[in-house]
C-alpha positions in Angstrom: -4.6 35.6 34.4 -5.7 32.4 35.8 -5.5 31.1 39.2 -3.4 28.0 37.6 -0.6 29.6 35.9 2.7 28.9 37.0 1.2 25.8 38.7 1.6 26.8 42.7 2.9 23.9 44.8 0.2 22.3 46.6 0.8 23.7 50.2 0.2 27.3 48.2 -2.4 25.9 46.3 -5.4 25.8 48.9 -4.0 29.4 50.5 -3.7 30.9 47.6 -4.1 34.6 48.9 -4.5 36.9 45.9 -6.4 40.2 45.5 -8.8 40.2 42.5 -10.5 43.0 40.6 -13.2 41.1 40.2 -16.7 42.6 41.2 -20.5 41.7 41.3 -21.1 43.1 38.3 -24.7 41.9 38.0 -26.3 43.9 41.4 -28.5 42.0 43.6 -31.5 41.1 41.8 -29.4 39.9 38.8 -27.0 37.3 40.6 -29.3 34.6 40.2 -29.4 35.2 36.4 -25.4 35.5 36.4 -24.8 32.8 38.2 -27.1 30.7 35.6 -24.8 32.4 32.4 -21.6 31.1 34.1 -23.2 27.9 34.8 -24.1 27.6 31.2 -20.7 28.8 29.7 -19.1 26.1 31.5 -21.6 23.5 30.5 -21.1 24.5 27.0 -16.8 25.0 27.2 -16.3 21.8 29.0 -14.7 18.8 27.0 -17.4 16.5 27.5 -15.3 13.7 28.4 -13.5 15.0 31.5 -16.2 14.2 33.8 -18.9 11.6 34.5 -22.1 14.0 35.3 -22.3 17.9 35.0 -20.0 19.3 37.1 -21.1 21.4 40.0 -20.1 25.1 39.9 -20.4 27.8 41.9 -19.8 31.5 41.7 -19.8 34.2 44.4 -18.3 38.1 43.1 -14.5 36.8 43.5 -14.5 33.2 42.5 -15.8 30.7 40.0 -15.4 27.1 41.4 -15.4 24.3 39.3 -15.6 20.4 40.6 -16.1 17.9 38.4 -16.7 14.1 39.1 -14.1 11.4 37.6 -15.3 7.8 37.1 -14.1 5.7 39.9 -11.4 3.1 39.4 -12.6 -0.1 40.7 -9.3 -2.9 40.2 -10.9 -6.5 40.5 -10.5 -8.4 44.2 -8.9 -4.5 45.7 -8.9 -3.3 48.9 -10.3 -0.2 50.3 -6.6 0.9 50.4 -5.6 0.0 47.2 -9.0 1.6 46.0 -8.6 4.8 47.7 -4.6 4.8 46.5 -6.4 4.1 42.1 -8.6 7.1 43.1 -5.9 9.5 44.3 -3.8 8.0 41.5 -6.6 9.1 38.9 -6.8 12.2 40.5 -3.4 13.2 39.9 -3.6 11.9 36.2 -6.5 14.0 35.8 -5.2 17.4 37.0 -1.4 16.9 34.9 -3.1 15.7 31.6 -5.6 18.7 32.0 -3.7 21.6 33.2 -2.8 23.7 29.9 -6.6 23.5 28.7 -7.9 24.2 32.5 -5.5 27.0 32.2 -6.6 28.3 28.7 -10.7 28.0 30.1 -9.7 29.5 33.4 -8.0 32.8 31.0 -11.6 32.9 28.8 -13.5 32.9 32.1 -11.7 35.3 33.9 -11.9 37.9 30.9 -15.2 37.3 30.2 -16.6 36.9 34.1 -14.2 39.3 35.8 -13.9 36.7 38.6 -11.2 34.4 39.5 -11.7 30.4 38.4 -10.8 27.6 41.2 -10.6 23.9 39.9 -11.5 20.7 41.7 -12.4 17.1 41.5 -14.2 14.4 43.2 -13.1 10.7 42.4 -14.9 7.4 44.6 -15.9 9.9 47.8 -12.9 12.0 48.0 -12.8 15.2 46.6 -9.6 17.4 45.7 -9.5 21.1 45.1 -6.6 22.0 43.1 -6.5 26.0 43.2 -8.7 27.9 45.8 -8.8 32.0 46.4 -8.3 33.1 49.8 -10.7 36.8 49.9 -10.1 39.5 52.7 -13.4 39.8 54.4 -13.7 43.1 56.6 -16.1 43.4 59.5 -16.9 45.0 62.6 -17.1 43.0 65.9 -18.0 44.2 69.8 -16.1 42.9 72.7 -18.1 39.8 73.3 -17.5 38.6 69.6 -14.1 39.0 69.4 -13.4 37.4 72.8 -14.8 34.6 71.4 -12.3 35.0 68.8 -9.6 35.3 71.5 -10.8 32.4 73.3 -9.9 30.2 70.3 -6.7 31.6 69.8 -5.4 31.1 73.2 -6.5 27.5 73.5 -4.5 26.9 70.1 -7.5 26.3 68.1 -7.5 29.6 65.7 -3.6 30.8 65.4 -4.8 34.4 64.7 -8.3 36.3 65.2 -8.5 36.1 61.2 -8.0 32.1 61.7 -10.4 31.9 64.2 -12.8 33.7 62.5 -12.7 31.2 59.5 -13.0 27.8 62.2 -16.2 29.9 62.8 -17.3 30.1 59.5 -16.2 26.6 58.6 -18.1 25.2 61.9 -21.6 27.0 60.8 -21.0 25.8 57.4 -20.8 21.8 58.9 -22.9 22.1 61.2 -25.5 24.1 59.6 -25.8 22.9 55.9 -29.6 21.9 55.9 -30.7 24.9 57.5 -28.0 27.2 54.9 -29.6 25.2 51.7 -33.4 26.1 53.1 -32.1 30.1 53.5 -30.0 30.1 49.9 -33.5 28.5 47.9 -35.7 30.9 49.9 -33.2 33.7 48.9 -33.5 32.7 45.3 -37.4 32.6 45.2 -37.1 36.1 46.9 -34.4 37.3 43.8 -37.3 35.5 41.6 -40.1 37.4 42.8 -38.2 40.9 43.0 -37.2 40.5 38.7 -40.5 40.0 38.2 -41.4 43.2 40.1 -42.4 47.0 38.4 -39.7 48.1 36.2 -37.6 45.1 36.5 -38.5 44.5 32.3 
C-alpha cells in the first residue's frame, strides 16, 4: 500500500499520520548496509529521465524518502516571478504525469523494504514534498523539559506539547545541521568499524 494511493489532498499530504508495520529489520550494525541496498534499488528502478542528477534518498525504520531534482525552466528575458511561477508550474507537471508509476515503485518498495515510501522534488531552489509520514515518537520527560514544552504552547508557538516538541526538533535540525552531519559520518565510521569486528563475517 503506498503512501500515494488515493492521492491525499495537499493539506493531508504533508500530515499524513498513518501507522506503519514497518521495522528496522537490519539491527544496528546492519543499517548502514540497508540503507546502501535501498539506495541502490532506487538507483536501478528509477526512469532515468525524471531527474537531472541522482536523486537523494533517505531511509530511517518507517520511511523511505525520495527527492529528485527537475531541470530548471529558464523562459528568455523572465522575471524572478515569472521564473519561480515555470518552476512551481514544472513541478506540478511532474508530480501528475508521474503519479501511477510513483505509485506502482512506491507498492515494490514497500513489499520489498517493509517501510513506507515519501516522494519529493526540487526544481530552481525550491523544493516540494508530495507525501510525508507523520511517526508517533514516545518519550519520557521531567518537569523542567516539559515546561519548556508548556512555555511554547502558552505563548502560541507549539499548539499542543506533541507540537511543541516537533518546533524543537525542527529548531535543532536548522540550527544544528553542521554539527548533526559531523555526528551521522562519525556514526557511520563507528557502524564500519563494528562489521568489521569478531564474528561480524
Amino acid at each position: 500500500m503506498s503512501t500515494e494511493q488515493a492521492e491525499p489532498t495537499p493539506a493531508d499530504e504533508t500530515n499524513a499520520s498513518n501507522e506503519t508495520n514497518a521495522g528496522d529489520d537490519t539491527g544496528q550494525s546492519g543499517r548502514t548496509s540497508a540503507a546502501d541496498t535501498v539506495r541502490g534499488w532506487f538507483t536501478g528502478r528509477l526512469p532515468g529521465d525524471w531527474f537531472t542528477e541522482a536523486p537523494g534518498i533517505q531511509v530511517d525504520r518507517e520511511e523511505i524518502t525520495v527527492i529528485g531534482a527537475l531541470a530548471a525552466p529558464d523562459p528568455a528575458g523572465a522575471s524572478d516571478a515569472e521564473r519561480a511561477a515555470a518552476a512551481e508550474g514544472r513541478i506540478r507537471r511532474f508530480r501528475e504525469e508521474t503519479r501511477a508509476r510513483r505509485i506502482e515503485i512506491a507498492r515494490e518498495a514497500q513489499h520489498k523494504f517493509r517501510r513506507k515510501v515519501s516522494w519529493g522534488v526540487t526544481c530552481a531552489g525550491t523544493e516540494e514534498l508530495f507525501t510525508t509520514l507523520s511517526v508517533p515518537v514516545m518519550t519520557r520527560l521531567r518537569q523542567p523539559e516539559r515546561q519548556v514544552l508548556d512555555t511554547l504552547v502558552r505563548a502560541g508557538v507549539a499548539r499542543s506539547r506533541s507540537d511543541a516538541l516537533a518546533w524543537c526538533v525542527r529548531l535543532t535540525g536548522e540550527n544544528a545541521d553542521a554539527w548533526l552531519g559531523r555526528l551521522r559520518s562519525a556514526l557511520k565510521h563507528v557502524e564500519e568499524v563494528r562489521d568489521q569486528g569478531p564474528g561480524s563475517a
